[in-house]
C-alpha positions in Angstrom: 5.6 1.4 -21.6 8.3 -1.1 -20.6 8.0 -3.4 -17.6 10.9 -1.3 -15.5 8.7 1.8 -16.2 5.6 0.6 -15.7 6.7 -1.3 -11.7 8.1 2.1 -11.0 4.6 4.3 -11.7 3.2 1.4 -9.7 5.2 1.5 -6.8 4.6 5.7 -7.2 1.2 5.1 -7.4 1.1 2.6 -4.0 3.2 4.9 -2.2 1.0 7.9 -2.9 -2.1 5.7 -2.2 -0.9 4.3 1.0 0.5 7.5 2.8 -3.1 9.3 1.7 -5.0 6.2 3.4 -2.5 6.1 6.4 -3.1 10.0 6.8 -6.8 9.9 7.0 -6.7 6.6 9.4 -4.6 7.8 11.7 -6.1 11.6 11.8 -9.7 10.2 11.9 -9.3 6.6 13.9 -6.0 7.3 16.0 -7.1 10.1 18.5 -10.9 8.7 19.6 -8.6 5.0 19.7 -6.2 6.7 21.9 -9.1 8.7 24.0 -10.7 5.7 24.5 -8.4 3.8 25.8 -7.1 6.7 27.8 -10.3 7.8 29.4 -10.4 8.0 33.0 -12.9 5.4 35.4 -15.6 6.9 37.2 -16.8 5.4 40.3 -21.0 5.7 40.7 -22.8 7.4 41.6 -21.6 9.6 39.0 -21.6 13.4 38.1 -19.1 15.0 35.7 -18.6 17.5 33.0 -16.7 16.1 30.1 -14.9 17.5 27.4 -16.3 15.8 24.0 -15.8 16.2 20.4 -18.5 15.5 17.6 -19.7 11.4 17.3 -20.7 8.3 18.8 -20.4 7.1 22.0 -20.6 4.7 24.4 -21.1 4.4 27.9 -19.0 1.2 29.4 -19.9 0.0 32.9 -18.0 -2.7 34.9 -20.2 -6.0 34.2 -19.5 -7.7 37.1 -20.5 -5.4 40.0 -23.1 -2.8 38.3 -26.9 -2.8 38.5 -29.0 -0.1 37.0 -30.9 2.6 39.3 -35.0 2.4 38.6 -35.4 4.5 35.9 -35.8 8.4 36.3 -37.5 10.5 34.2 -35.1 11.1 30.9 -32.6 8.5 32.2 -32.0 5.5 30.7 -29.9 2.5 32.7 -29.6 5.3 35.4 -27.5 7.5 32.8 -28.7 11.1 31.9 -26.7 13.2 29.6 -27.1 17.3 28.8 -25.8 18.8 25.7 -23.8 22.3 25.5 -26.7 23.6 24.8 -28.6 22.2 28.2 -30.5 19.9 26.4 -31.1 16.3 26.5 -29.4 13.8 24.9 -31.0 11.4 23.0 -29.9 7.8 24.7 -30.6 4.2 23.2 -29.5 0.6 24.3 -26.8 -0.3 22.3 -27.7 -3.4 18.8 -24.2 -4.7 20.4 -22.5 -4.7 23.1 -18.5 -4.2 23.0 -16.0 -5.0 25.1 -13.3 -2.8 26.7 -11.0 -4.0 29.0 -9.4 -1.2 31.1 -6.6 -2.2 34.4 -7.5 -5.4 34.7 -11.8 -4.8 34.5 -14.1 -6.0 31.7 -16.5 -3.2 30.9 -19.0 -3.5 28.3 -21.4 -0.8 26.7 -24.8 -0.3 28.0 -25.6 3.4 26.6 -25.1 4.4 23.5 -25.6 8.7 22.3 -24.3 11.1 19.4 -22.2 14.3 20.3 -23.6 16.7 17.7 -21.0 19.2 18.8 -18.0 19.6 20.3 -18.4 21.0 23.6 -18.8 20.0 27.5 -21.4 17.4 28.2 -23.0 17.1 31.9 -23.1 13.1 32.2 -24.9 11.8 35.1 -24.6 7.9 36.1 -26.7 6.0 39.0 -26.6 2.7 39.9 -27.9 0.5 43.2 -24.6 -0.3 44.5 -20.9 0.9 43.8 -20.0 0.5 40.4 -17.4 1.7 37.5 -17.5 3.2 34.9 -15.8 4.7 31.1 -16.9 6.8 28.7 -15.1 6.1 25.4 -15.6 5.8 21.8 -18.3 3.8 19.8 -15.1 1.9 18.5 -17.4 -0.5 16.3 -18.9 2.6 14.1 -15.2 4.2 14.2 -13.9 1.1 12.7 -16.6 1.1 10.1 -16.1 5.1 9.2 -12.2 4.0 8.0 -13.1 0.9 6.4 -12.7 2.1 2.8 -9.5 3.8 4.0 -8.2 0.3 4.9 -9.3 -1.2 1.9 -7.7 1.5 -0.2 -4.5 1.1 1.6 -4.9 -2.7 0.6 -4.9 -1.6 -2.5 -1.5 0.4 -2.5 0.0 -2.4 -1.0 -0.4 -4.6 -3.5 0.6 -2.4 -6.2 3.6 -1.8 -4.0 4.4 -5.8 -3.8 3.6 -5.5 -8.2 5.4 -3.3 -8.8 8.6 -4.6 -7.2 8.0 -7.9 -8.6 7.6 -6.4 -12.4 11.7 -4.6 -11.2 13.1 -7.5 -10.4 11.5 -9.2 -13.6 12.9 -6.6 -15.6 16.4 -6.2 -14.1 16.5 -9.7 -14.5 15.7 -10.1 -18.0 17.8 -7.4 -18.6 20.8 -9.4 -17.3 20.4 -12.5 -19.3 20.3 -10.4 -22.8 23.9 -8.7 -21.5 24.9 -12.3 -20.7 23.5 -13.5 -23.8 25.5 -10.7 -26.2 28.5 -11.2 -24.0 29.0 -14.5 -24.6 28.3 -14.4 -28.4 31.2 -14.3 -30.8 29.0 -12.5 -33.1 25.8 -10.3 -33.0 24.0 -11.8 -36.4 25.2 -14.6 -38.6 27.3 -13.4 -41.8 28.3 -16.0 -44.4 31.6 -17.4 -45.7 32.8 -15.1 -48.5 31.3 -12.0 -48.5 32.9 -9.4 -50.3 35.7 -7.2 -48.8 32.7 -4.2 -47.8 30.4 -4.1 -45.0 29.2 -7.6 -43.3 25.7 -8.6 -45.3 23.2 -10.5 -43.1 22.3 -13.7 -43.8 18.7 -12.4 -43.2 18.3 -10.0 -45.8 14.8 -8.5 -47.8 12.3 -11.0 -49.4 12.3 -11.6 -52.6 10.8 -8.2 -54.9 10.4 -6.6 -51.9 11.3 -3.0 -51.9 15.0 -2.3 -51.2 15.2 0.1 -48.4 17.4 2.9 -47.9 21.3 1.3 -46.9 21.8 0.6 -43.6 24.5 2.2 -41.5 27.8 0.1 -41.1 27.2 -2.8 -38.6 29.0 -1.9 -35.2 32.5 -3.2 -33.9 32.3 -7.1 -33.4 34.1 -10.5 -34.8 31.8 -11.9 -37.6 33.0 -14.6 -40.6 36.1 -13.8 -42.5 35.0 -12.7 -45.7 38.3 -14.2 -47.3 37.4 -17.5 -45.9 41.2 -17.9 -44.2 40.0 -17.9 -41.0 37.0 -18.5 -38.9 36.1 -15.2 -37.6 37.9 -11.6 -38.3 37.3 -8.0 -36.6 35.3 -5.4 -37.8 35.6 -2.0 -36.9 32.9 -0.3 -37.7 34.0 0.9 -41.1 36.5 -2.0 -42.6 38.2 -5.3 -41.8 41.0 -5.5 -39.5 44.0 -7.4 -40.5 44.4 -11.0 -39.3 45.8 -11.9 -35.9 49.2 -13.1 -36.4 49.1 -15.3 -33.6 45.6 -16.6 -35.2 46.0 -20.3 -36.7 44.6 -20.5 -40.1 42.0 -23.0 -41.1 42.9 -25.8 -43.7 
């Protein structure tokens, strides 16, 4: 496989591997990024039915102004959350706490549940004094779900960037050997006096070696005069051309 063939089935390759890993980010990541950012602020105390697709979540609360109800009976930090199905939903204090910043307001997770189906969730929030708050995303494990996405469209991008290099490599080498022939008065070397046929090489077969079968007629190109009266004299392809009569002769 030559270099020129081999960038282009690399930069095919990064394209394709690219647009498949920029499909699956954006259809998996983009619309619970967008939601989450999007989501309306509650004010406490707090009593809603939300629409929710299947995953993670997180319940933000402003962190400068909110402070946690006594605990109820199934609530956890004052939140309580039924299913679809008008069950429970399991609640747990997040490992981390993230960050969301929403019109100016720092909120930071305090709740963390799973969604186990899409479907309308009864969230219930109570806290001591007026307080905000967001129900988003878990954008931590969202990130983590399209990391080998990412990485895979790494990938592609690099291949991209190789195989563009190995083009320019190629076009480039390709345009010093046109220089190179352009510029030279004669494709191979031919010595002084060879006989009135076809050029002969001055690289020919070793020694005993088998002769092959004969070549074809060397193409069109100035090579030694075989007659030794001038330097160089055209061949066409089948026989020598008679001498430029503007060409000086060589003493």
């Amino acid at each position: 496989m030559t270099l020129k063939r081999l960038g282009l089935w690399m930069i095919g390759v990064a394209v394709a591997l690219i647009a498949l890993a920029g499909a699956v980010i954006v259809h998996t990541a983009g619309p619970p990024f967008v939601d989450t950012l999007r989501s309306p602020i509650f004010q406490t105390p707090m009593h809603n039915t939300l629409n929710l697709q299947a995953g993670d979540y997180l319940v933000y609360e402003n962190a400068a102004n909110f402070s946690a109800s006594p605990p109820d009976s199934g609530s956890l930090r004052g939140v309580t959350i039924v299913g679809p199905d008008t069950q429970p939903i399991p609640l747990s204090i997040p490992s981390t706490v993230q960050k969301l910043n929403r019109d100016g307001d720092t909120f930071s997770s305090v709740v963390e549940f799973h969604a186990p189906q899409a479907g309308a969730y009864v969230i219930t929030v109570v806290s001591s004094n007026a307080a905000t708050v967001v129900i988003g995303r878990d954008l931590g494990k969202l990130v983590l779900s399209i990391l080998g996405w990412v990485a895979l469209g790494l990938l592609g991008a690099a291949m991209l960037v190789a195989g563009v290099i190995m083009l320019i490599v190629a076009r480039s080498k390709r345009r010093r050997e046109t220089a190179i022939i352009a510029i030279s008065p004669t494709v191979t070397g031919y010595p002084a006096g060879a006989s009135n046929g076809w050029p002969i090489p001055i690289s020919g077969s070793p020694t005993g070696a088998h002769t092959p079968a004969p070549a074809p007629p060397p193409r069109p190109g100035w090579y030694p005069d075989p007659e030794a009266r001038h330097k160089y004299r055209w061949w066409n392809g089948q026989h020598w051309e008679a001498p430029l009569p503007d060409q000086p002769e060589e003493k």
